[in-house]
C-alpha positions as CSV (number, residue, x, y, z in Angstrom):
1,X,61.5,-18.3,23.9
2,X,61.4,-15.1,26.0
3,X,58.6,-13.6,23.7
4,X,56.8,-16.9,23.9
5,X,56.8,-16.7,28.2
6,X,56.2,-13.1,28.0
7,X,53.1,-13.2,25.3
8,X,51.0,-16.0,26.8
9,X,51.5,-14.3,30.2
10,X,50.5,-10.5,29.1
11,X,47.9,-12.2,26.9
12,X,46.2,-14.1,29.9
13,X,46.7,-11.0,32.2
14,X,44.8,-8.6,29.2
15,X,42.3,-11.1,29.2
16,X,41.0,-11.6,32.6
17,X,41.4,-7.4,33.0
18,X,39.5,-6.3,29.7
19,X,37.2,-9.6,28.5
20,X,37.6,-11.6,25.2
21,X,35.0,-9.0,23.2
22,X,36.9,-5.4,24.9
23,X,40.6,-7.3,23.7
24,X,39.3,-8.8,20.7
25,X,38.3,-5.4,19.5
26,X,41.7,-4.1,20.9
27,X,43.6,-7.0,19.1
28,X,41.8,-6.4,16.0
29,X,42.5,-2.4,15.5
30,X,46.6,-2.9,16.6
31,X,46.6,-5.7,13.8
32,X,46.0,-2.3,11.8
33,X,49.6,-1.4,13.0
34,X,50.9,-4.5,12.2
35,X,50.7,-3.5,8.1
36,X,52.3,-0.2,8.8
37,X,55.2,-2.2,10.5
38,X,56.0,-3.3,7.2
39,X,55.8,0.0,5.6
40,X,59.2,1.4,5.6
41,X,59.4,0.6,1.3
42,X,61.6,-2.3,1.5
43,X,64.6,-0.3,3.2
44,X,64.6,-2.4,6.1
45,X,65.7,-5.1,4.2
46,X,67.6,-3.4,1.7
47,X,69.9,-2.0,4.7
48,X,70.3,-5.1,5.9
49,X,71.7,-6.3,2.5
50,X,73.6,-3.7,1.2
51,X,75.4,-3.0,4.6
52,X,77.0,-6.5,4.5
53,X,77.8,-6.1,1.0
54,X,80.0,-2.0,2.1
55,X,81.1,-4.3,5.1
56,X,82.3,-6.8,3.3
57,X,84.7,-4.6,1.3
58,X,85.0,-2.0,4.7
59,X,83.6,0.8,2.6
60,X,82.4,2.9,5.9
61,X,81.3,6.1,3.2
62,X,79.1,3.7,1.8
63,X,77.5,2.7,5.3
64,X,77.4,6.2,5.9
65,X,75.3,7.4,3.0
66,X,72.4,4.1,3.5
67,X,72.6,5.1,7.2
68,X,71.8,9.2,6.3
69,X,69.4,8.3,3.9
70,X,67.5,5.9,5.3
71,X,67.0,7.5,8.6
72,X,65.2,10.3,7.1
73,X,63.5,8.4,5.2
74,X,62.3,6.3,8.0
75,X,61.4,9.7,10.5
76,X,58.9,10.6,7.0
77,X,57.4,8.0,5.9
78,X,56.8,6.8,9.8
79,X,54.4,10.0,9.9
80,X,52.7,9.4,6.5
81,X,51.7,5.9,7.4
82,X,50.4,7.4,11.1
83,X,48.4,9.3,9.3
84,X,47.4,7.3,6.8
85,X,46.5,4.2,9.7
86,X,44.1,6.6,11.3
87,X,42.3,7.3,7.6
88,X,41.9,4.0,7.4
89,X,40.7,2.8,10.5
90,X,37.9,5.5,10.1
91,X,36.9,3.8,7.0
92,X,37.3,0.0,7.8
93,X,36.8,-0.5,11.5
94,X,35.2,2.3,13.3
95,X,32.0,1.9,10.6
96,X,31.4,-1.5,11.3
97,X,29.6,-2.2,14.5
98,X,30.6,-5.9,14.5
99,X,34.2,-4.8,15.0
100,X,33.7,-1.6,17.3
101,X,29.9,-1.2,18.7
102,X,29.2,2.1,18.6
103,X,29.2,2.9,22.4
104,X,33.4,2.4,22.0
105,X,34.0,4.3,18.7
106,X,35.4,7.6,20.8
107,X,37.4,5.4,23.0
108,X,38.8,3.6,20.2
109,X,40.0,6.3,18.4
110,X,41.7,7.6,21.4
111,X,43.2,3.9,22.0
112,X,44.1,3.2,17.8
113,X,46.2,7.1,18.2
114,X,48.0,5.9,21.4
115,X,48.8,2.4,19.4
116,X,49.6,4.6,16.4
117,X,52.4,6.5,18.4
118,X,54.0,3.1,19.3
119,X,53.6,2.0,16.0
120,X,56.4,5.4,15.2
121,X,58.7,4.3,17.5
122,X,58.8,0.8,16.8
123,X,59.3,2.3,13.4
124,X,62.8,3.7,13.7
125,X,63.6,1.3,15.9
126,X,63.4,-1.2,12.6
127,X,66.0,1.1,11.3
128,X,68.5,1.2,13.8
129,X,68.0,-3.2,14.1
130,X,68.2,-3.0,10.4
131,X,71.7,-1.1,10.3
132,X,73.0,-4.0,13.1
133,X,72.1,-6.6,11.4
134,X,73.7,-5.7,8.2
135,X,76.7,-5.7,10.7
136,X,75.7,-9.2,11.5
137,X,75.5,-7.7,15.2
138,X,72.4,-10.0,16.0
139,X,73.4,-10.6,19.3
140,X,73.2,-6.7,20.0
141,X,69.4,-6.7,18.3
142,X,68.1,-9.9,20.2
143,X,69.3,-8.4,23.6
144,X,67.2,-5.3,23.2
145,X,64.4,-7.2,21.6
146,X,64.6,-8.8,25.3
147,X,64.7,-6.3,26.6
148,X,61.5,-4.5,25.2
149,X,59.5,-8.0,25.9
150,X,60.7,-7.4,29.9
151,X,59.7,-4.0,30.1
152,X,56.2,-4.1,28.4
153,X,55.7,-7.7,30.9
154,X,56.1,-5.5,33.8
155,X,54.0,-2.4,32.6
156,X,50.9,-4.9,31.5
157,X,51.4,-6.5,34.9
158,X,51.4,-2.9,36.7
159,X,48.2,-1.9,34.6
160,X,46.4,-5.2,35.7
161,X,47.4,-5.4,39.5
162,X,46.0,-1.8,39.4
163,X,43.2,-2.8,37.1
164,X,43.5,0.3,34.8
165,X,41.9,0.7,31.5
166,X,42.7,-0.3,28.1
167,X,44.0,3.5,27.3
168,X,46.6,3.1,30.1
169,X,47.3,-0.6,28.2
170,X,47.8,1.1,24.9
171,X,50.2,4.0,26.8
172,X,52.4,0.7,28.2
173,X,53.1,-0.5,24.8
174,X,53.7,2.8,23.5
175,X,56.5,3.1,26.7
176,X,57.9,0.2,25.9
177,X,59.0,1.0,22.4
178,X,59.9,4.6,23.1
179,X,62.4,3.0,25.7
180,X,63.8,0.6,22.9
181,X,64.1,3.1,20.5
182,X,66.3,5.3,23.1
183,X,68.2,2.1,23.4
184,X,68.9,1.3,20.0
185,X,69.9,4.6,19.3
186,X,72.0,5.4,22.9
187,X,73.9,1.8,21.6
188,X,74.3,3.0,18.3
189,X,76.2,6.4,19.2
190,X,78.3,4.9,21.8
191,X,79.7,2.0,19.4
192,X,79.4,3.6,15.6
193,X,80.7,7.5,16.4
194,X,81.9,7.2,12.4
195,X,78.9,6.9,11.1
196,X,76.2,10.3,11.6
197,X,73.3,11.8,9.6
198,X,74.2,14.9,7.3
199,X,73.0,15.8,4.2
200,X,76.0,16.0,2.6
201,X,77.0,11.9,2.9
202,X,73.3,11.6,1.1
203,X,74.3,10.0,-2.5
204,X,71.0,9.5,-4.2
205,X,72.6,8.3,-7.0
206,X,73.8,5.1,-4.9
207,X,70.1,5.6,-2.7
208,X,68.8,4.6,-6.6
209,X,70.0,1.1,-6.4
210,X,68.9,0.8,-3.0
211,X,65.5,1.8,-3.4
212,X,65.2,0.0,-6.7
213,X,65.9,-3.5,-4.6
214,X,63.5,-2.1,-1.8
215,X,60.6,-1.5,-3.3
216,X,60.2,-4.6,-4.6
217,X,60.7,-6.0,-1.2
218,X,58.3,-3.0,0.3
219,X,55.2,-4.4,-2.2
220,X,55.9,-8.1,-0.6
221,X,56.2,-7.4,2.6
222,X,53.1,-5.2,2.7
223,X,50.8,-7.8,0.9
224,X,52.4,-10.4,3.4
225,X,51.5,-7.9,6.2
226,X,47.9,-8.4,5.6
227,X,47.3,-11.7,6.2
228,X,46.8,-11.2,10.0
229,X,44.6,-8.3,9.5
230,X,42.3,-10.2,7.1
231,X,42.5,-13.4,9.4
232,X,40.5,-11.5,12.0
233,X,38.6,-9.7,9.8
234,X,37.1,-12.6,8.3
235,X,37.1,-14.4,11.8
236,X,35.0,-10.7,13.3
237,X,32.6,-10.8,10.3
238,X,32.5,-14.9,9.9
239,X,32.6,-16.0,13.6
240,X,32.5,-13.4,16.3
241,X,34.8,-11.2,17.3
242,X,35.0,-13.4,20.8
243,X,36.9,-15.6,18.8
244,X,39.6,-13.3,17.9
245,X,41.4,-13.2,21.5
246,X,41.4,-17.2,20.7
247,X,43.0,-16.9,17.5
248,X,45.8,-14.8,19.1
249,X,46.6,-16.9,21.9
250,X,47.5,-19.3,19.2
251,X,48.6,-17.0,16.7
252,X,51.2,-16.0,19.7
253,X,52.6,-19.5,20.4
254,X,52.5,-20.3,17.0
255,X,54.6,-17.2,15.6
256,X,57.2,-17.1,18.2
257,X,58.0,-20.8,17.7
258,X,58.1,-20.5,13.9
259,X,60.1,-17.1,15.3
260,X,62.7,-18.8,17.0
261,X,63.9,-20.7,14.2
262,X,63.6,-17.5,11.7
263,X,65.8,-15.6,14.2
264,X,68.2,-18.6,14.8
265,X,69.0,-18.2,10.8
266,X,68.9,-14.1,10.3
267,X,72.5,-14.7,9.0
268,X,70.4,-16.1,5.8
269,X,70.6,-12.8,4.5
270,X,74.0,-11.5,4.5
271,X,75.2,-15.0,3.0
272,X,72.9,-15.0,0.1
273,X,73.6,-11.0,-0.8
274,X,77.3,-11.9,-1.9
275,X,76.1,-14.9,-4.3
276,X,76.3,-13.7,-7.7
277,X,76.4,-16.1,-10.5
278,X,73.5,-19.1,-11.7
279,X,76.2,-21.4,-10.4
280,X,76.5,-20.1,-6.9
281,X,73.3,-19.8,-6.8
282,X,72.4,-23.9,-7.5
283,X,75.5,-24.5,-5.4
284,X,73.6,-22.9,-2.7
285,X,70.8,-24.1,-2.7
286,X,71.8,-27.9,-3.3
287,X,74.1,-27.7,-0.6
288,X,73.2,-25.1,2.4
289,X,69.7,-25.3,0.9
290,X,69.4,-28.7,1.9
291,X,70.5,-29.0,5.1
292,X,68.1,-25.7,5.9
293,X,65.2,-28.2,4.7
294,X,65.9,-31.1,6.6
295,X,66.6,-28.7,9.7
296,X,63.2,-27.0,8.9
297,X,61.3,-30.4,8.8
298,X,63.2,-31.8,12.0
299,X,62.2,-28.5,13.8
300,X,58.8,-28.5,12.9
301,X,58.1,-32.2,13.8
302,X,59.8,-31.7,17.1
303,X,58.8,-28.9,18.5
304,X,55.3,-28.5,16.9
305,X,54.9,-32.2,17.2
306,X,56.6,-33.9,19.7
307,X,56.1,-30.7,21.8
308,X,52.7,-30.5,21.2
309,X,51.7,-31.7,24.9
310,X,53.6,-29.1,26.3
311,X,52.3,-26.0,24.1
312,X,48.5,-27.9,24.9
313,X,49.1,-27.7,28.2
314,X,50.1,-24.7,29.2
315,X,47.2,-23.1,26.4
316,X,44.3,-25.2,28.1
317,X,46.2,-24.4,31.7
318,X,46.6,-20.7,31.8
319,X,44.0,-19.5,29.4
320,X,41.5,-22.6,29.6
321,X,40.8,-22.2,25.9
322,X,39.9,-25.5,23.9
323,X,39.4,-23.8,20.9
324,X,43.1,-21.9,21.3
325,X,44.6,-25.1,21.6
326,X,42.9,-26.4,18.2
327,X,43.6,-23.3,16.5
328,X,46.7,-24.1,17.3
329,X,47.3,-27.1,15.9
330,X,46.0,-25.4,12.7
331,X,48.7,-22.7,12.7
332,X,51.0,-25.4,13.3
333,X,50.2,-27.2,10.2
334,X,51.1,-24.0,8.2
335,X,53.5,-22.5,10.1
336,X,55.4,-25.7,9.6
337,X,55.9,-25.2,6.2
338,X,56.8,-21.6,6.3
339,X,59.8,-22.6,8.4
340,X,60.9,-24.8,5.2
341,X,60.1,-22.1,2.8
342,X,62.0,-19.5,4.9
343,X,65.5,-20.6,3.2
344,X,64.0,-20.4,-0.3
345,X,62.1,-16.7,0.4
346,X,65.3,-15.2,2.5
347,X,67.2,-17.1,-1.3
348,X,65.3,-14.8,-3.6
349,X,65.7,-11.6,-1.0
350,X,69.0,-12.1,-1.4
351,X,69.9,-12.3,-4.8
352,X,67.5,-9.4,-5.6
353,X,64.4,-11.5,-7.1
354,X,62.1,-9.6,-5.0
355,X,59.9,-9.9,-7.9
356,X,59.1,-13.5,-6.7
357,X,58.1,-12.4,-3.7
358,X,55.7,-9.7,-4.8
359,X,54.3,-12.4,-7.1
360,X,54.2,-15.3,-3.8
361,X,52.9,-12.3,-1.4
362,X,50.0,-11.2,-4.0
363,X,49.3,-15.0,-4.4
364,X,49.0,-16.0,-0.6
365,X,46.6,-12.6,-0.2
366,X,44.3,-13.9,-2.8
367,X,44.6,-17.3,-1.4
368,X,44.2,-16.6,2.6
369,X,41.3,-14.8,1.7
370,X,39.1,-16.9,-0.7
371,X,40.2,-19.8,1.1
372,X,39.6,-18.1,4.5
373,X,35.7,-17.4,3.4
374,X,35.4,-20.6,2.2
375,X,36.4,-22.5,5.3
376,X,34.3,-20.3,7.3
377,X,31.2,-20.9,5.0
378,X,31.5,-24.5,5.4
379,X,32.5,-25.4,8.9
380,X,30.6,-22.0,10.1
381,X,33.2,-22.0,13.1
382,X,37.1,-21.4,13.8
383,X,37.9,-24.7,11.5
384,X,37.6,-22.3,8.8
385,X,40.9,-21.7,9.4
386,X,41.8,-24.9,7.8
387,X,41.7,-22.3,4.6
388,X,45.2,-20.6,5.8
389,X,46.8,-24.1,5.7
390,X,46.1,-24.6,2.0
391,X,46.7,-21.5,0.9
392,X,50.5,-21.4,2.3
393,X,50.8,-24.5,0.8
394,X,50.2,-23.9,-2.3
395,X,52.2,-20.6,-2.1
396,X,55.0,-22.7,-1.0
397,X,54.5,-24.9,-4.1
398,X,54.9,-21.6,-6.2
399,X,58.5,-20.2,-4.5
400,X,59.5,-23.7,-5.5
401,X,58.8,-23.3,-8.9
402,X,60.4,-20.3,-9.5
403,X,63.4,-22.1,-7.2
404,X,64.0,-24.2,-10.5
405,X,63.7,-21.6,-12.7
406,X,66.5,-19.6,-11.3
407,X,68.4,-22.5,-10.2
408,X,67.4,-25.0,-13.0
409,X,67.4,-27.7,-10.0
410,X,65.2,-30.9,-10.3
411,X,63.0,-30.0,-7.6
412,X,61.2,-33.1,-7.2
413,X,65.2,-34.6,-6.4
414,X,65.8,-31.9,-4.2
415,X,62.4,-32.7,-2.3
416,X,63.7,-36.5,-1.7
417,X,66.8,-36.2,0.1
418,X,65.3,-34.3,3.0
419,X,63.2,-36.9,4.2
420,X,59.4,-35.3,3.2
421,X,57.4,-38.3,4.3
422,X,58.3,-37.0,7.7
423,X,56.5,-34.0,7.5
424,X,53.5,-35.8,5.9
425,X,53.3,-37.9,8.8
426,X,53.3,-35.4,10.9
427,X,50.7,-33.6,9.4
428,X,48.5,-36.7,9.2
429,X,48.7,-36.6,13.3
430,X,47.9,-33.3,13.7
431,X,45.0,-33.3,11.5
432,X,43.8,-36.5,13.5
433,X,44.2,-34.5,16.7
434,X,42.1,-31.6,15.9
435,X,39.6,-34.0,15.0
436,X,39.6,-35.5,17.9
437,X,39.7,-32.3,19.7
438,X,37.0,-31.1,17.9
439,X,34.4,-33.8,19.1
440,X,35.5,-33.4,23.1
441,X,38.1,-35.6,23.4
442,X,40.0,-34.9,26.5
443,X,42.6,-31.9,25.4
444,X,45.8,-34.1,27.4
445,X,44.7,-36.9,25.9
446,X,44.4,-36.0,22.2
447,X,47.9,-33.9,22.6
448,X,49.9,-37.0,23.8
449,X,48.9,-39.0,21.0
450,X,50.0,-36.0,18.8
451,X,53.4,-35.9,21.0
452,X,54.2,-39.3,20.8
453,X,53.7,-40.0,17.3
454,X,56.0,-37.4,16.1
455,X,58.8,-38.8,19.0
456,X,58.9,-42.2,16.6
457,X,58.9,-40.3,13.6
458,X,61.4,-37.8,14.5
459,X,63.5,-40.3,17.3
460,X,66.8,-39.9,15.3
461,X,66.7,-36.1,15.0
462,X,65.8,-35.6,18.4
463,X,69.1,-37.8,19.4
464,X,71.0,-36.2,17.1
465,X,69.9,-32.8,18.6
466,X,70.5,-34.0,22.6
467,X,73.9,-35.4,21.5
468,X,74.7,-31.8,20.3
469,X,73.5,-29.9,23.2
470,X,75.3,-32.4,25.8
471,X,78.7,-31.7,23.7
472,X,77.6,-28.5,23.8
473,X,77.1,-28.1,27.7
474,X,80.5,-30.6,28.2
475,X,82.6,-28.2,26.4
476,X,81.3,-25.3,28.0
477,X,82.3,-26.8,31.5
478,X,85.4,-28.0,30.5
479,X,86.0,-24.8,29.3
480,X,85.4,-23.3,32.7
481,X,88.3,-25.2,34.5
């Protein structure tokens, strides 16, 4: 929630200081970042996993040789894919004119380095958040995750009271994550003295297994890293690259509400690293796999759906963006199945199937974009995007079929008990809204249709949910007397 409040608010404030083209262009070289955020060959994840397996057992030499090793491997590679970014954003973006005019290349370059240097700390930092969630210490990582929204709110608010330029923009950001990464690692030393780099507690023999499981995960995450790059690619060569700043608004609100429920459930990950055996695994899945499904649909329907006039509002309110709140709606539709097939992808991370996911991640890149170019050569506007909703749903359709295979589950009796029709209806209303929106129907009006559809569909969930948080809030008091 805090990264929802703070992005609409620094993305409205960047937006009346710099102009939809000057931050569409800036959007649209950081998205550059965004795949080198993903960079780091799989380790983040693997940390993540095999930590909780040495904690599990309270084999601290073990922590101690993923935590040498990967830290240098984090400071290197950090610096090769710097490098590398800035090679590449010679070649893709500063030599196309409908992404950077030609007037802004120097400045651009200056701006992409800046963003690049954030990009390095926000790099270690993923180690250091790694290594505390394999400790399941996600409180710790949310907190300074908070805490690095706060900071950059304030500097983007200094930079546009003071109306500086986009350099001084790209130098907030790159505070901010300096600051985090001095936090993460001040925390780190004051409550983990055991654990310190030297070379002597590296064991690449062990490091071997690691990076076995991590590079398939690295090869996943970065094809899945650039689908928001090629999004406003396509929308900068298709569209205009005016439309990117409304493709982020939404892309913002979209994300962090899919985020919220991704976050909720990082524990995914540490439970599915101990299971072991084709048993466990159907056990799993038929059991804790389920109620992640029905949770998923209930979550989507409520707060995508039933929430839909709030999200509307404050879009059309603050930025005053139609076509945000449309876009929107369109994320929402796919979005809303990623947060079902989150369970089944953090499954196969797990239990070391990465190879599924390289397979799902190439798949969804070839999909995103054929689909994307498609959409865009027939509706010749932002409903192009309509292509990213069918092409994460039929990636969806493939993680389910290797589900079955691994499991040897009947997937179409899985799929019944969790209540599907739900999320059909749900997307039948959405899809009717955009339409709607689409031919000038009053934005309030066409959202409270939306909202109050998906209350009668989702009406028992969403007492189930109040009756939880009033128990909830009644213990809590009681508690306090």
């Amino acid at each position: 929630m805090v990264s929802l409040l703070v992005s609409f608010v620094t993305l409205k404030l960047n937006i009346m200081n710099y102009g939809a083209k000057y931050f569409g262009i800036w959007i649209t070289l950081a998205s550059i970042w965004g795949i080198g955020s993903v960079l780091d060959f799989g380790f983040g994840t693997a940390i993540v996993k095999y930590i909780a397996e040495a904690e599990k057992i309270n084999d601290k030499k073990k922590i101690n040789v993923i935590y040498s090793t990967g830290l240098i491997l984090f400071l290197t590679i950090g610096i090769c894919i710097l490098i590398g970014g800035n090679i590449i954003a010679e070649i893709i973006f500063y030599n196309n004119p409908n992404i950077v005019p030609l007037e802004l290349k120097s400045l651009m370059r200056i701006v992409f380095l800046i963003l690049g240097v954030s990009f390095y700390f926000q790099y270690i930092s993923i180690f250091f958040r790694s290594f505390f969630e394999g400790l399941s210490n996600f409180v710790l990582t949310s907190r300074l995750l908070i805490a690095n929204y706060v900071l950059t709110l304030i500097l983007v608010s200094l930079i546009t009271l003071f109306k500086l330029s986009i350099v001084f923009l790209s130098l907030a950001y790159m505070s901010a994550s300096f600051v985090t990464l001095l936090l993460y690692f001040i925390t780190f030393r004051l409550n983990h003295k055991e654990y310190h780099f030297s070379r002597s507690t590296m064991d690449f023999i062990e490091i071997k297994k690691i990076f076995g499981f991590s590079v398939n995960i690295q090869i996943s995450s970065l094809l899945g890293s650039f689908i928001d790059p090629i999004i406003k690619y396509v929308i900068s060569n298709y569209a205009s690259v005016e439309v990117v700043p409304f493709y982020e608004v939404a892309r913002r609100f979209s994300l962090a509400i899919s985020g919220l429920f991704a976050t909720t459930f990082k524990t995914l990950l540490p439970q599915t690293s101990v299971l072991n055996t084709k048993q466990e695994f159907k056990d799993y899945i038929l059991k804790d796999g389920t109620s992640m499904l029905k949770l998923g649909i209930a979550y989507s329907g409520i707060v995508f759906g039933t929430g839909a006039l709030f999200f509307a509002s404050i879009i059309k309110l603050w930025f005053g963006f139609n076509e945000s709140v449309i876009i929107f709606f369109i994320l929402a539709l796919a979005e809303s199945i990623n947060n079902i097939g989150f369970m089944v992808y953090v499954f196969f991370m797990g239990i070391g199937k990465a190879v599924y996911l390289i397979i799902v991640q190439l798949t969804n890149v070839i999909l995103v974009s054929t689909f994307l170019i498609v959409g865009f050569l027939i509706f010749k506007n932002y409903l192009g995007l309509f292509g990213y909703f069918v092409s994460v749903l039929i990636d969806n359709l493939v993680m389910l079929y290797f589900l079955k295979g691994e499991t040897g589950i009947s997937i179409k009796d899985w799929l019944k008990g969790i209540k599907l029709f739900k999320l059909i209806l749900f997307y039948l209303f959405t899809i009717l809204s955009i339409i709607l929106l689409f031919n000038k129907t009053n934005v309030f009006l066409a959202a409270s249709l939306l909202s109050l559809s998906c209350s009668l569909i989702f009406i028992k969930e969403i007492k189930s949910y109040i009756s939880i948080l009033l128990n909830i809030a009644k213990s809590r008091i009681i508690a306090q007397y």
